[in-house]
C-alpha positions as CSV (number, residue, x, y, z in Angstrom):
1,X,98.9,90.6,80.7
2,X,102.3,88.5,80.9
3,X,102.6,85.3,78.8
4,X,102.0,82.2,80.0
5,X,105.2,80.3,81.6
6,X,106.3,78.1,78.8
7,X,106.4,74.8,79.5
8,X,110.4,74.6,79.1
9,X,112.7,75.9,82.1
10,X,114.4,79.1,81.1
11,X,116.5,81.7,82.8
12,X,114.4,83.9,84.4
13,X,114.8,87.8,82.6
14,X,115.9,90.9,84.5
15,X,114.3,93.9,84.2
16,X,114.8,97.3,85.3
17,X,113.5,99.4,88.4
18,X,111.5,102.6,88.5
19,X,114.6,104.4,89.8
20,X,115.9,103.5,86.1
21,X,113.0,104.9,84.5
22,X,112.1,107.6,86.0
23,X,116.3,108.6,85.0
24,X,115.6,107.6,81.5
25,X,112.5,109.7,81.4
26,X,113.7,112.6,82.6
27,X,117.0,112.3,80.3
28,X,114.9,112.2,77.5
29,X,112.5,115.3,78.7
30,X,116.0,117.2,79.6
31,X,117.3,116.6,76.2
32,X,114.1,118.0,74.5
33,X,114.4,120.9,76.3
34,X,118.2,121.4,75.9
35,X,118.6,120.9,72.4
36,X,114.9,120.2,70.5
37,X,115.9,116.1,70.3
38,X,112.7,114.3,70.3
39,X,114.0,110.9,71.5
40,X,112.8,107.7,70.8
41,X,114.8,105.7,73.2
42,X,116.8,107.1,76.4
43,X,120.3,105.7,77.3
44,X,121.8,105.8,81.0
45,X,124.4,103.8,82.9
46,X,123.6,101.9,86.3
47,X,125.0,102.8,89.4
48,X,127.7,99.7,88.4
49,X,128.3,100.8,85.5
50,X,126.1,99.4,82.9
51,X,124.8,101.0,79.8
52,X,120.9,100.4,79.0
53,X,118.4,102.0,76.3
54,X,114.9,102.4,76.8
55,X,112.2,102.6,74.6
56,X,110.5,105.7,75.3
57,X,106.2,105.8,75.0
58,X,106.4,109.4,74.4
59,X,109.0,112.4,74.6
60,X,106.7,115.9,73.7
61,X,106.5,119.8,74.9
62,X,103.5,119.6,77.3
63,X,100.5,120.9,75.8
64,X,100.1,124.7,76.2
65,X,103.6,124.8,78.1
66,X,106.1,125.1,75.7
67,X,108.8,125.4,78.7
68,X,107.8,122.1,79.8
69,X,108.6,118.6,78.4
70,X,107.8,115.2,79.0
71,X,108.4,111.5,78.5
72,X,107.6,108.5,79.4
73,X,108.6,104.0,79.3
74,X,107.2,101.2,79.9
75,X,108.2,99.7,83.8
76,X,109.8,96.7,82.6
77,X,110.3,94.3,85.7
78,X,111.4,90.8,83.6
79,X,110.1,87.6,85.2
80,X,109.8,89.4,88.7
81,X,106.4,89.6,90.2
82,X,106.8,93.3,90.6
83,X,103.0,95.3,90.9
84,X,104.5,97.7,88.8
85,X,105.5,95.5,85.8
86,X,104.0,97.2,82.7
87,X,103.1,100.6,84.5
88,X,103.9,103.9,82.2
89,X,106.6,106.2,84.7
90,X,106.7,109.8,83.2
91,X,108.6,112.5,83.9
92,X,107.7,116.5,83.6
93,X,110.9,118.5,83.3
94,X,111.1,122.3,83.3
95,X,114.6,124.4,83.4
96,X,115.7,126.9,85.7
97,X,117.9,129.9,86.4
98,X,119.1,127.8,89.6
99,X,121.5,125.2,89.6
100,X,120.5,121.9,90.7
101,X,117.9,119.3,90.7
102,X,114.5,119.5,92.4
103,X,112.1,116.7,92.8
104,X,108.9,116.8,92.8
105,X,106.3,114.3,93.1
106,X,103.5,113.6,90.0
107,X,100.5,111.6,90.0
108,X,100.8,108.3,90.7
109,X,103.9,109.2,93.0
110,X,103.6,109.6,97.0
111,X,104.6,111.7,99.6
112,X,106.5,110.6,102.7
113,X,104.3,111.7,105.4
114,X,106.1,109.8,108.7
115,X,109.7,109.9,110.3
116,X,111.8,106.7,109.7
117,X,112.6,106.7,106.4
118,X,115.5,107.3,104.2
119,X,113.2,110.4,103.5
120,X,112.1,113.8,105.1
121,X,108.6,114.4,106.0
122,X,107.4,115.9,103.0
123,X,109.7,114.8,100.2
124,X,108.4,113.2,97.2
125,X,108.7,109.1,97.6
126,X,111.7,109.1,95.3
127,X,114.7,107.5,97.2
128,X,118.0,108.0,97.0
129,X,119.7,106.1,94.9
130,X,117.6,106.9,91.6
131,X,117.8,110.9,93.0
132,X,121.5,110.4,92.4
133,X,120.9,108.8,89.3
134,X,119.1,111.5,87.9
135,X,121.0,114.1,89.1
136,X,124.3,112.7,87.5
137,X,122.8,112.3,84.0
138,X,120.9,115.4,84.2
139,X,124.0,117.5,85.3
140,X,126.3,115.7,82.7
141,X,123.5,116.6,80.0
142,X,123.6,120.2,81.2
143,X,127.6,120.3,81.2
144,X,127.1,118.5,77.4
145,X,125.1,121.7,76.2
146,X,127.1,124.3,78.3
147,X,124.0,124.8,80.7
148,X,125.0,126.5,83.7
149,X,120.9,126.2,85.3
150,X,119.3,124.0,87.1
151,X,116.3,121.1,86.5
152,X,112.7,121.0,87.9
153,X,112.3,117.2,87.7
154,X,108.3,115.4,88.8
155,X,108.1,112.3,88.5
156,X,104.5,109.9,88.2
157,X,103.5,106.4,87.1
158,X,99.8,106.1,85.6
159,X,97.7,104.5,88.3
160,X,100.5,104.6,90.7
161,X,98.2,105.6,93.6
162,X,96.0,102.2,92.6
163,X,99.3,100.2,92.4
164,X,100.0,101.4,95.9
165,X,97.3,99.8,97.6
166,X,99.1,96.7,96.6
167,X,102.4,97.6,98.3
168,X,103.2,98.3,102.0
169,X,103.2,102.4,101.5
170,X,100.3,103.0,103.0
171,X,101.5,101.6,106.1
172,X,104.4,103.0,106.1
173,X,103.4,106.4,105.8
174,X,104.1,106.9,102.0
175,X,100.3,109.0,100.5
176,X,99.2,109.2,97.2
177,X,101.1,106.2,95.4
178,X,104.1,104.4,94.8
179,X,107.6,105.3,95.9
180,X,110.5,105.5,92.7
181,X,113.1,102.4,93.9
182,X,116.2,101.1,93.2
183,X,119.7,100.3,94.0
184,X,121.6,98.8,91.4
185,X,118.7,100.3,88.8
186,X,117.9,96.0,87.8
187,X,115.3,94.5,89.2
188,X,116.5,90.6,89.5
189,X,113.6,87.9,89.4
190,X,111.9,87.2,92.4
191,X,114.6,88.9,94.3
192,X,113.8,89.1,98.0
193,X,115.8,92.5,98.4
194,X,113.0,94.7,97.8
195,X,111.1,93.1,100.5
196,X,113.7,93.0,102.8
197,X,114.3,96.3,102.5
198,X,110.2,97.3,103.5
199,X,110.8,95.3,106.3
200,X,113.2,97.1,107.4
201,X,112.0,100.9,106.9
202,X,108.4,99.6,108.1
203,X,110.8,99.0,111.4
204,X,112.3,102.2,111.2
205,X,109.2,104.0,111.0
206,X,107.7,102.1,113.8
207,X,110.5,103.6,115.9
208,X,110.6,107.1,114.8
209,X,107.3,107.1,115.8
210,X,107.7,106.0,119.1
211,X,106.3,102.7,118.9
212,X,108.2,100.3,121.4
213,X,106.3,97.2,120.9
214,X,106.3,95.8,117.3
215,X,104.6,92.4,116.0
216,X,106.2,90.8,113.1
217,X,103.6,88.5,111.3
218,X,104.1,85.8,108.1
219,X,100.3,87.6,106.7
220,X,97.1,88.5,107.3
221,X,96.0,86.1,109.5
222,X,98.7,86.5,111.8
223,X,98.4,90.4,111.7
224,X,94.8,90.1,112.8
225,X,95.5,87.6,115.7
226,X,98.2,90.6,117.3
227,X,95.7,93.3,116.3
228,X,93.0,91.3,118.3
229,X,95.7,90.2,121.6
230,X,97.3,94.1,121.6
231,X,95.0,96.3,119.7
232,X,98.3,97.3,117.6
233,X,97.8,99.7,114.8
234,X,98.5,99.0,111.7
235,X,102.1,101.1,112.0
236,X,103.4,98.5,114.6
237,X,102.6,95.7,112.7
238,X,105.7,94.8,110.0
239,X,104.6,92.3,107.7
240,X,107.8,89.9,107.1
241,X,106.5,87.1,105.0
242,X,109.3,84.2,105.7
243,X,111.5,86.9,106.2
244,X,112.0,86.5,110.0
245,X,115.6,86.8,109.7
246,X,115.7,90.0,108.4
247,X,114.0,91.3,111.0
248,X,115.3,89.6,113.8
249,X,119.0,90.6,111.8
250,X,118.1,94.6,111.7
251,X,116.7,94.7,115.4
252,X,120.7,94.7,116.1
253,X,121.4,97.9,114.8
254,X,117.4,99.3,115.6
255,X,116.2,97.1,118.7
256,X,112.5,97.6,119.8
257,X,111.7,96.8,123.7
258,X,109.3,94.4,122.6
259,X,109.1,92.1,119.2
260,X,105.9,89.6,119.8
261,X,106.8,87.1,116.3
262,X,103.4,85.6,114.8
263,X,102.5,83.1,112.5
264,X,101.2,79.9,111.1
265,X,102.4,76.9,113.3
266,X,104.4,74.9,110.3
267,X,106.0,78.0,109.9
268,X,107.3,78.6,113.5
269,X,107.8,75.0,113.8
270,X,110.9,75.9,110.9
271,X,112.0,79.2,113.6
272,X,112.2,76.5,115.8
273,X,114.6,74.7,114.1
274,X,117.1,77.5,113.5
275,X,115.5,79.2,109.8
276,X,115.5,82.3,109.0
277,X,113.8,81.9,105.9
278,X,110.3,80.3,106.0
279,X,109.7,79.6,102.7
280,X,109.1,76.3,101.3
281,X,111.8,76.3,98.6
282,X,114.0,77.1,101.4
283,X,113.3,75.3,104.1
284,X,110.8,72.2,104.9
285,X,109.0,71.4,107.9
286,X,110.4,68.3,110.0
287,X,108.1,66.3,111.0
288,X,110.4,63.6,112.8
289,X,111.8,66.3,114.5
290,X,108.2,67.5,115.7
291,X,107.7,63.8,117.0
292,X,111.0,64.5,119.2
293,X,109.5,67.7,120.7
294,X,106.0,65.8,121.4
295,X,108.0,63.5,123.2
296,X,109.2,66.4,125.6
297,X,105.9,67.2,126.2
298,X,105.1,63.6,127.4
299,X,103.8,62.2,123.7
300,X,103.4,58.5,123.8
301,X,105.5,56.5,121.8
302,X,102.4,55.9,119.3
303,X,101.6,59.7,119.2
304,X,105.4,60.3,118.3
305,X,105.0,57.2,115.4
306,X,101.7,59.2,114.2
307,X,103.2,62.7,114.2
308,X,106.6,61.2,112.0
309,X,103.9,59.5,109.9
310,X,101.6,62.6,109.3
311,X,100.9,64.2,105.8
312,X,101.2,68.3,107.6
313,X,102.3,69.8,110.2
314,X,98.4,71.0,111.1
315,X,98.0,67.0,111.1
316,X,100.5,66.9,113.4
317,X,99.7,69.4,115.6
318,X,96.1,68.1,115.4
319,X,97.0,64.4,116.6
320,X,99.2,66.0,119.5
321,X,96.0,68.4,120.8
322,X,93.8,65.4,120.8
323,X,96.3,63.5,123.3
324,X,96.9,67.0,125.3
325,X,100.4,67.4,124.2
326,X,100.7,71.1,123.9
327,X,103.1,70.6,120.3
328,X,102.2,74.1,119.6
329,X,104.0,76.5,123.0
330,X,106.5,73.5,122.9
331,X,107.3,74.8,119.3
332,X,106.8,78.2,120.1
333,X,109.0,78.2,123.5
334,X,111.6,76.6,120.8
335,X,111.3,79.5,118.5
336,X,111.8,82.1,121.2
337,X,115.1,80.5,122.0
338,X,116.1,80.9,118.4
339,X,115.1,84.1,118.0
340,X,116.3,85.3,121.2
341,X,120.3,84.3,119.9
342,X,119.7,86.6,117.2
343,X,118.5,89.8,118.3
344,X,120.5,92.3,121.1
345,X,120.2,91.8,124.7
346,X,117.7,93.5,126.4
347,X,115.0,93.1,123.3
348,X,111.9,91.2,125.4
349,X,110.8,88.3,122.0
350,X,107.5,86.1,122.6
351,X,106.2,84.2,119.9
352,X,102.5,82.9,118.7
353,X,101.5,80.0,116.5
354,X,97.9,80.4,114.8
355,X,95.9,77.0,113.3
356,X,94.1,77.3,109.4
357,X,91.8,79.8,111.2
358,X,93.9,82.0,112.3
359,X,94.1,81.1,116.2
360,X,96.2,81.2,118.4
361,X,97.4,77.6,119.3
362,X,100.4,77.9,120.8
363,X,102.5,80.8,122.7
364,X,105.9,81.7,124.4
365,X,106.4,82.3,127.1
């Protein structure tokens, strides 16, 4: 369990991806084999250039394998709300005659079963950047030691395929557990990259799968109101949080024929006004500028008073339904036209607002 948040601001602490772990790992299993060093700690550089040491939890022969070795860290994720924070990765290592590195997927570790992703059918869910990473300290430890073979390299996290559930893998394809991540090898505090970047391959596997009409929802409830309207399987359903720009951003380069956007209406009330990023820290909701819309749709000049005065945006939306101002497709209708500038021509955008219960209160067109 984390500590509690103190009570004083500090800077939030980095911490370091499974990509980063899984290379430290198998270093360390490498090395055992190579040369009989039972490491302690495992030290690699970062794709920028930046040295790091690890504390290993264990680096041993495999028990009744003495061609195999193993070693494992603590996932260390700093301040970042990362499921995998304080997971052990491990990696198995075994030499061979042929040069090269071969992955392999271990417990806890899944396997890429759907076209779309950076990642054949088939191949362990170990992407490419920490692949490199591995094979660059593993081939400079065999060069080291005059080792002209190759590496058999598995890689697992304890209770990855329990972690996973918490992720979108399942969705996209990715069986059996979590997938080894990482770009830069640091994971920085409630970065929204990671994120970004399922959005984005859980559009690319829509596509390779020949789905045509996606639904990009802000959560659950708004995934179940397009499940009910389309029937959509879970595959065609991208679950952006307030990330609509990202995906209205990667439709350019990997358009769909259809996008329908969902979500709560205070939420596409800030699409409407031009955010790409729906979360509160980032953008607010404008009520005066609600009361401006209402007017459009024919709100009386007390109505538009009440809706500037309200405490939400569900007030809002409440005191304009009881007048029969439709706030909610006035918003939407606004929304589409946003979204509509950002993604190619030819991609057909509708948008849906859902109240507290997860209806549907207001569409477009």
């Amino acid at each position: 369990m984390r500590d509690e948040t103190p009570e004083q601001p500090a800077p939030l602490r980095s911490g370091y991806t499974t990509g980063s772990c899984a290379t430290a790992t198998s270093l360390a299993a490498a090395r055992l084999l190579l040369c009989g060093e039972v490491s302690e700690r495992a030290e690699i550089t970062l794709p920028k250039g930046q040295p790091v040491v690890m504390r290993l939890v264990y680096c041993r022969l495999a028990a009744g394998d003495s061609e195999l070795a193993e070693a494992a860290t603590v996932k260390d994720a700093g301040d970042d709300p990362d499921v995998t924070h304080g997971a052990i990765v491990f990696a198995r290592v075994r030499l061979s005659s042929k040069p090269g590195v071969r992955f392999f997927a271990d417990r806890g570790v899944g396997t890429v079963t759907r076209a779309g992703l950076s990642l054949a059918v088939g191949e362990p869910a170990i992407n490419p950047v920490p692949r490199r990473m591995m094979t660059e300290h593993l081939e400079a430890l065999a060069h080291e030691y005059g080792f002209t073979g190759g590496f058999e390299v598995s890689i697992g996290v304890e209770d990855g395929e329990a972690l996973a559930q918490k992720t979108m893998n399942p969705r996209l394809g990715i069986v059996g557990g979590l997938s080894i991540l990482g770009t830069t090898g640091i994971v920085r505090p409630f970065s929204c990259s990671a994120y970004i970047a399922s959005i984005h391959q859980g559009i690319d596997v829509a596509r390779a799968n020949g789905y045509t009409h996606i639904a990009a929802c802000t959560g659950n409830q708004s995934e179940d109101a397009m499940r009910a309207r389309y029937a959509m399987p879970d595959i065609a359903l991208v679950e952006m949080g307030d990330f609509v720009g990202a995906v209205l951003k990667h439709l350019r380069r990997a358009p769909v024929e259809k996008l329908s956007i969902c979500g709560g209406f205070g939420k596409m009330s800030k699409l409407a006004s031009g955010h790409m990023d729906l979360h509160s820290r980032n953008s607010s909701i404008d009520l005066p500028q609600l009361a401006v819309w209402a007017a459009d749709g024919g709100a009386s000049g007390a109505l538009q008073a009440s809706i500037r005065a309200a405490n939400t945006s569900q007030e809002a939306l409440l005191l304009a339904r009881e007048q029969g101002v439709a706030l909610g497709d006035i918003v939407c209708a606004r929304a589409r036209d946003v979204a509509l500038g950002v993604v190619p021509e030819g991609v057909d955008v509708e948008t849906f607002a859902i109240d507290r219960q997860g209806r549907i209160i207001g569409a477009a067109p």
